[in-house]
C-alpha positions in Angstrom: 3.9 -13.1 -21.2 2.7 -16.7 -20.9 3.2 -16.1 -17.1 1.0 -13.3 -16.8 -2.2 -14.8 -18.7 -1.6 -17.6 -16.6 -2.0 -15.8 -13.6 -4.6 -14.2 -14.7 -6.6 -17.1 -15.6 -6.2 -18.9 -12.2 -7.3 -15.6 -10.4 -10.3 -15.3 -12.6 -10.9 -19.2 -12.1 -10.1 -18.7 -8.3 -12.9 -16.0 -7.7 -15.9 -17.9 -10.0 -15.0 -21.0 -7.9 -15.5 -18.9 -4.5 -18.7 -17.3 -6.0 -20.2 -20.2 -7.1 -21.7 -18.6 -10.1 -21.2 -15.8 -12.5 -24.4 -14.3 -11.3 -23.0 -14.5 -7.3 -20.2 -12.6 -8.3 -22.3 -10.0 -9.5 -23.7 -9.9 -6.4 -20.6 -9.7 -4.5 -19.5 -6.7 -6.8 -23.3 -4.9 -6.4 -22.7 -5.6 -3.0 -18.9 -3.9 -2.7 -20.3 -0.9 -4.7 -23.1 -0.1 -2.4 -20.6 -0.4 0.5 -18.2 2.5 -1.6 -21.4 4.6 -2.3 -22.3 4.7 1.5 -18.7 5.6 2.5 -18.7 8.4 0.2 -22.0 9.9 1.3 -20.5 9.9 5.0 
């Protein structure tokens, strides 16, 4: 169990870091839902 929350934290850690910011990753994720909405209207 420690394991897992472990991982977990460095993943969530890992993708802030590469953002930058909590707002950029809200971006990013805007961003991969627009992407999803325009594949499903196709």
């Amino acid at each position: 169990m420690k394991t897992l929350i472990s991982l977990l934290c460095v993943t969530s850690f890992a993708l802030l870091a590469g953002c930058n910011t909590v707002k950029g990753m809200g971006q990013d994720l805007q961003k991969a839902g627009e992407k999803i909405e325009n594949s499903v209207k196709k």
